[in-house]
C-alpha positions in Angstrom: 84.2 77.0 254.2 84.9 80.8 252.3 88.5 81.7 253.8 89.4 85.5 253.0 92.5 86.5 253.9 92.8 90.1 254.8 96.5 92.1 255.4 96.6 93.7 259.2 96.1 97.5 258.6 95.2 99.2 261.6 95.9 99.4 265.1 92.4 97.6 265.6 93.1 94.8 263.6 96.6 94.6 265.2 95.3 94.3 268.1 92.7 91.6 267.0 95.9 89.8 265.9 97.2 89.6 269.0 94.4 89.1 271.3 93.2 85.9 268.8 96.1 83.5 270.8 95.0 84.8 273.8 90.8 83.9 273.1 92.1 80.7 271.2 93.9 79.0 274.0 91.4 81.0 277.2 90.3 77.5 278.8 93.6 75.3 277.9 95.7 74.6 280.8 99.3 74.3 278.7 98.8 77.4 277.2 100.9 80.6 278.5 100.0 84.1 276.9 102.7 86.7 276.0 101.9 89.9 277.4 100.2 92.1 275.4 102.5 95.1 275.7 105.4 92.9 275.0 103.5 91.7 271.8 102.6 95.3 271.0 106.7 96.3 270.9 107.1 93.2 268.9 105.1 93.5 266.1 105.9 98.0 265.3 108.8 98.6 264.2 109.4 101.9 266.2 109.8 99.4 269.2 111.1 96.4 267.9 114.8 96.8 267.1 114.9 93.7 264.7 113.0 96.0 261.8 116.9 97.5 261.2 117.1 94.5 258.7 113.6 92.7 259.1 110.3 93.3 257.3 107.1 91.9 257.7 103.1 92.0 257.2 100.7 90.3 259.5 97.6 88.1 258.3 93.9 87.6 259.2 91.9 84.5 258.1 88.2 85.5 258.2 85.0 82.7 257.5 81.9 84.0 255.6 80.4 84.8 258.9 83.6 87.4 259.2 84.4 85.7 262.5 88.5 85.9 262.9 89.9 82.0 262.6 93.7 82.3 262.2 96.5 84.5 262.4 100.0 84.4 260.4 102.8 87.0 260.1 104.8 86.9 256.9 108.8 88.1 257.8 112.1 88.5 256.1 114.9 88.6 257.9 117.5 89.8 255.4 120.7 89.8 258.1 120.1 85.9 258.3 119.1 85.7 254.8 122.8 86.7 254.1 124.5 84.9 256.7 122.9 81.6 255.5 122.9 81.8 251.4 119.2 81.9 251.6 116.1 83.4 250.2 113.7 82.7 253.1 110.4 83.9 254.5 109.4 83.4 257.5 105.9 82.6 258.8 105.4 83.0 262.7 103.1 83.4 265.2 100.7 81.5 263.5 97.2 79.7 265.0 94.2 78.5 262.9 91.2 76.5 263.6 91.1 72.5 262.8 90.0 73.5 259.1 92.8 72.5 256.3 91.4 75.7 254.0 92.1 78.3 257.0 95.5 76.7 257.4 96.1 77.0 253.6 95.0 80.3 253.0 97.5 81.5 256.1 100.2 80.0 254.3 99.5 80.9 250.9 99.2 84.6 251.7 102.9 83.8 253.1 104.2 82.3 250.4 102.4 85.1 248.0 104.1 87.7 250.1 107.5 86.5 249.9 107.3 85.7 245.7 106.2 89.0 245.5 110.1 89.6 247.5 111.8 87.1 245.4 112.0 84.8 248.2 111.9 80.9 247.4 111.9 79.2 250.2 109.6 79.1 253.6 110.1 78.2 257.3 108.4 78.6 260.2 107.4 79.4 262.8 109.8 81.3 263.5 110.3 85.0 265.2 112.2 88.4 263.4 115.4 86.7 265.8 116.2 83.7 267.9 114.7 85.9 270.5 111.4 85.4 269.6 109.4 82.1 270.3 109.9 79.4 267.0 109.2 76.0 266.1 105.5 74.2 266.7 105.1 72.2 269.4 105.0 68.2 268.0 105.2 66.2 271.3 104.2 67.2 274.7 100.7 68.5 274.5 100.3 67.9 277.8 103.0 69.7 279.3 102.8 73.5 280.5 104.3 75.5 278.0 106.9 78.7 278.9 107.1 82.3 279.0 109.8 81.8 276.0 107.4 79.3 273.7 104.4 78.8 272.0 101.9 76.1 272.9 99.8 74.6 269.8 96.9 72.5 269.4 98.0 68.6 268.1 96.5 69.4 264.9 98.9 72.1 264.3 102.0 70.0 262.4 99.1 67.9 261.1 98.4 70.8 258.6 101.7 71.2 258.1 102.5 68.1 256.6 99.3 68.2 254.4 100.3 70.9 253.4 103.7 69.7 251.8 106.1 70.9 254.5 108.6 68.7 255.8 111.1 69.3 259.1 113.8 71.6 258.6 115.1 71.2 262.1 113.8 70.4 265.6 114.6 71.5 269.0 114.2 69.0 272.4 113.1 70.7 275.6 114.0 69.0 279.1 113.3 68.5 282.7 116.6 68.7 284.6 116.4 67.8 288.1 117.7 69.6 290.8 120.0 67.2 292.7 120.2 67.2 296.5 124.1 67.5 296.2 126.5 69.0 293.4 127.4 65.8 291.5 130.9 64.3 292.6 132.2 64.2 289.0 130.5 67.2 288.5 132.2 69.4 290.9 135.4 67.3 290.3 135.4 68.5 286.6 134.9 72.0 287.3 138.2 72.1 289.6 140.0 70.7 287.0 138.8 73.1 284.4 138.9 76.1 286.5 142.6 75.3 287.4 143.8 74.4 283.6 142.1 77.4 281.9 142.5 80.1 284.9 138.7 79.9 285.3 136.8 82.0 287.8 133.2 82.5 288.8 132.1 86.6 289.1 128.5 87.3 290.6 127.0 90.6 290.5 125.1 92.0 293.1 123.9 95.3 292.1 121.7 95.7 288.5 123.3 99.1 288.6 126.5 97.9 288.1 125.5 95.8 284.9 123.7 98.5 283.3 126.4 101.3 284.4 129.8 98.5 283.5 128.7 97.8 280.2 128.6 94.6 281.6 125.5 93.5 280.3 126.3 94.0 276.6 129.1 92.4 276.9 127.3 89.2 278.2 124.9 89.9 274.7 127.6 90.0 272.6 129.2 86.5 274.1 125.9 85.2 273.3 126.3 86.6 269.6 129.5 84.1 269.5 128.5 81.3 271.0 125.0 81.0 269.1 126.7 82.3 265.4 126.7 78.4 264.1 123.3 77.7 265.3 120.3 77.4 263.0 119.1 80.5 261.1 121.2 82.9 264.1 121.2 86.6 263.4 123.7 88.1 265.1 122.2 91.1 267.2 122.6 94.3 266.8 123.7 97.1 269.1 119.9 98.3 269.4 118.9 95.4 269.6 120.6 94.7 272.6 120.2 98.0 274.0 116.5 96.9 273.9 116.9 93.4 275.6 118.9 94.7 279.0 116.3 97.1 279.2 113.9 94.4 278.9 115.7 91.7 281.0 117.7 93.3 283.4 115.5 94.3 285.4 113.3 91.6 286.6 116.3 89.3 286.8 117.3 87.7 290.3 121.2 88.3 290.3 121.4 85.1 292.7 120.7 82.7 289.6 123.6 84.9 286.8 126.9 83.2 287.1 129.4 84.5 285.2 132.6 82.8 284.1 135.8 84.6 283.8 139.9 84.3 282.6 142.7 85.5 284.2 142.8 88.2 282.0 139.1 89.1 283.4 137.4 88.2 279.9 133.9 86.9 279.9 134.1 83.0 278.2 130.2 81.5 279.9 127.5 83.0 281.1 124.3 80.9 282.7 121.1 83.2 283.5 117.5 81.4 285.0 114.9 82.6 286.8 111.7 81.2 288.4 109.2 80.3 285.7 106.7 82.7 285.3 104.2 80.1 282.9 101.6 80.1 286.0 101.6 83.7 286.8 101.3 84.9 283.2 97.9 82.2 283.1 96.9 84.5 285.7 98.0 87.7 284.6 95.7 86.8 281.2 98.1 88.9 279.0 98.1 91.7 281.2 100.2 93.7 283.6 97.2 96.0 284.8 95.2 95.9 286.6 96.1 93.2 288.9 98.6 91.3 286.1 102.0 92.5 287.6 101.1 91.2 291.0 101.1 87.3 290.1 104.3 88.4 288.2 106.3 90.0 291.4 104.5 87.3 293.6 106.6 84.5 291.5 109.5 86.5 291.6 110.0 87.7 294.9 107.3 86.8 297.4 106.2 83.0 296.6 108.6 81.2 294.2 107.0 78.2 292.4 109.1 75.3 292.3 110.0 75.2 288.9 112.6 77.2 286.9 113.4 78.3 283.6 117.2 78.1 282.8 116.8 81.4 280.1 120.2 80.8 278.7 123.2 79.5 278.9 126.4 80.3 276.7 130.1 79.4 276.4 132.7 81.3 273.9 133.8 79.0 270.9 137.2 78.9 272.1 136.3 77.4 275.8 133.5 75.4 274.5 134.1 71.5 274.3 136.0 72.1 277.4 133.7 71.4 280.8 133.4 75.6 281.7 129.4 74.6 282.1 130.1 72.3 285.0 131.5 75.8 286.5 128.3 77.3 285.8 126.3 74.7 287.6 128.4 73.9 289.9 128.2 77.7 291.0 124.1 77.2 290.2 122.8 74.1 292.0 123.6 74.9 296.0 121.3 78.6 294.8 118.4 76.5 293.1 118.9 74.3 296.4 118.7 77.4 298.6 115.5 78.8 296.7 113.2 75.6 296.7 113.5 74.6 293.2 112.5 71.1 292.5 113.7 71.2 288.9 114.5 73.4 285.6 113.2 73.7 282.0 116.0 74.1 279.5 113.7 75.8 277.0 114.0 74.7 273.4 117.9 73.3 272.2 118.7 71.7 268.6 118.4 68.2 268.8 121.9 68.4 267.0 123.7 70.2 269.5 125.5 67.4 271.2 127.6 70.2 273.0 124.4 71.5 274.7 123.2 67.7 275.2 126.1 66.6 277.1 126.1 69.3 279.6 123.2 67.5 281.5 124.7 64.1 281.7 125.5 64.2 285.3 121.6 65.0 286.0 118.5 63.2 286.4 116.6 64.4 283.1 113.5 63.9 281.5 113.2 65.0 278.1 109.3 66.2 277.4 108.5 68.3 274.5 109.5 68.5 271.0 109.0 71.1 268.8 109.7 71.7 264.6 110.6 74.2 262.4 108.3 73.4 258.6 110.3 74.3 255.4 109.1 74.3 251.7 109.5 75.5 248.3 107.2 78.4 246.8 
C-alpha cells in the first residue's frame, strides 16, 4: 500500500487528528476517548502551557484512496531534554492500522523531524509532560482503559519491535481492593509515623479555599519534588500549574484529597482519587455537549460507579521511605467505604519504583495492565 505522510496544517486537519482515535476505537469496549476540547487545548500552544519549552508537529498517514489511517505527533521537550543529558524526540498519540508501512511512515516522519532538530534519539509514546497519557498498552487488552491512558490495539508494540524499538521503561497498573476494615498493621504504622514525624491529616472543605490559599499550587509543586527522579519528569512550570487547578480543581470531590502535614504546617503527602469517569466518557463520545456533561456529573455526583481512579499520590523526598502513605490511606479507606467503592486503579507506576510498590502490600491487589515506553536511535 502507497503511505503519504502529510504535516497537520489547518484547523480541519487538526481536528481530523483528533477525531481519528475517537472513529478508530467507536465499537471497542476498552477504549475511553479524551474529550475533544481537552484535546483541542492540548495540541495549540496558546492553551497548552507545556509549549514554554516544548515544540511539536502533528502527522497524517493517508493510503492512495486518501482515506486517513494513522496519526503521530512529533515533540521536543527541551526542559527534560536538559534535565536528562538527552537529545530526544518524542512521538505520542500515535494509532495506525494493522499495516507495517503506515506504522513506518508515522515513525519515520518522527525521526525525520527530529534530525532535522539535531535530535538522536526517540521514545514514545509519550505526552509534552508526565501529565499527558504515555506508554503503549502491552498486556491487558481486555481491561477498560482510564480517563488518564491510552488503550491500543495488540498489534500496536508488535510494530514497534519490527520496527527496531526496544523498551526503555515500563509502567504496571493495579487493582487495589477496597478492604472492609483499615488493615491492623496498616493503621498501626500510621500511629507510629504520625507520632515520630509530628504528622497530621488536613482536609479541605471548601474549593474556594484551595484556589484563594494558594493551597493548590503548593500541592503542584510537592508533586514537582516527589516525581523529579522519575523517568523523563519535567518539572512544571508556574503556568503550567496555573492551568492544571483550573483544570482539576473543580470537578474534584474534596472527600477523597487528604493532605498530610508537619508540626510546622508544611505539606510532606498529598493522595487525590475520584470516581472513574472511563464509562461516562464511552458515553459522553468525546463530547461535553450536548448531552456529554450529564454522564460526566451523573458519575460524579448523582450515581457513583464502583470503581475509582487513585489520580495521584505523592510524598516529599525527605518523608518518603518512611510509612506517611499509610496516613493517606488510612485517612482514605473508611471514605471509599462510605461512597461504595469496590476497588481503585492506581493508573500507570514504574515497574522500578519499589517505593510506590510497597505502599499496597497490606491490600488485596491485582496487577492487570502493562504498558511500554519504545526507544531507538535515528
Amino acid at each position: 500500500m502507497s503511505v503519504e505522510i502529510k504535516k497537520v496544517s489547518t484547523k480541519k486537519e487538526l481536528k481530523r487528528f483528533i477525531r481519528f482515535n475517537y472513529e478508530f476505537y467507536k465499537d471497542n469496549p476498552y477504549s475511553v476517548p479524551d474529550l475533544y476540547d481537552d484535546m483541542l487545548n492540548t495540541f495549540s500552544p496558546g492553551k497548552n502551557a507545556a509549549f514554554e519549552f516544548c515544540e511539536a508537529d502533528y502527522f497524517l498517514a493517508y493510503d492512495e484512496a486518501g482515506k486517513t489511517v494513522g496519526r503521530v505527533a512529533a515533540i521536543i521537550n527541551h526542559r527534560a531534554n536538559e534535565a536528562w543529558n538527552k537529545k530526544v524526540v518524542r512521538f505520542g498519540w500515535i494509532d495506525f492500522t494493522d499495516d507495517m508501512e503506515v506504522s513506518r511512515a508515522l515513525i519515520g516522519a518522527v525521526k525525520d523531524w527530529g534530525r532535522e532538530r539535531g535530535m538522536e534519539e526517540i521514545e514514545g509514546p509519550l505526552g509534552f509532560t508526565d501529565m499527558d497519557a504515555e506508554g503503549m498498552l502491552v498486556e491487558g487488552f481486555d481491561q477498560l482503559s482510564t480517563m488518564a491512558t491510552i488503550y491500543n490495539h495488540p498489534y500496536y508494540p508488535v510494530h514497534m519491535e519490527g520496527l527496531g524499538l526496544e523498551k526503555s521503561a515500563d509502567w504496571v497498573e493495579m487493582k487495589i481492593y477496597i478492604p472492609d476494615a483499615i488493615p491492623e498493621k496498616h493503621r498501626r504504622i500510621s500511629d507510629i509515623i504520625a507520632r515520630k514525624y509530628g504528622l497530621h491529616i488536613r482536609k479541605v472543605t471548601s474549593k474556594k479555599e484551595i484556589m484563594r490559599s494558594g493551597l493548590a499550587h503548593d500541592i503542584f509543586r510537592l508533586i514537582n519534588e516527589a516525581y523529579a527522579p522519575l523517568f523523563n519528569f519535567s518539572k512544571m512550570t508556574d503556568r503550567q500549574i496555573d492551568q492544571y487547578v483550573r483544570m482539576y480543581v473543580p470537578v474534584l470531590d474534596l472527600r477523597m484529597v487528604t493532605i498530610v502535614e508537619n508540626e510546622a504546617k508544611e505539606i510532606v503527602a498529598v493522595g487525590i482519587s475520584m470516581a472513574s469517569l472511563s464509562r461516562a466518557l464511552q458515553k459522553a463520545k468525546g463530547r461535553l455537549l450536548p448531552f456529554g456533561w450529564f454522564h460526566l456529573l451523573k458519575a460524579l455526583m448523582w450515581k457513583r460507579p464502583k470503581v475509582l481512579d487513585l489520580l495521584l499520590v505523592a510524598v516529599r523526598p525527605d518523608y518518603q521511605g518512611k510509612g506517611v502513605n499509610a496516613l493517606l490511606f488510612t485517612d482514605l479507606i473508611p471514605v471509599y467505604q462510605q461512597l461504595g467503592f469496590e476497588y481503585a486503579e492506581s493508573n500507570p507506576e514504574l515497574e522500578v519504583n519499589d517505593k510506590v510498590q510497597s505502599q499496597w502490600q497490606y491490600f488485596k491487589t491485582e496487577q492487570h495492565k502493562r504498558r511500554r515506553c519504545f526507544k531507538g536511535k535515528l
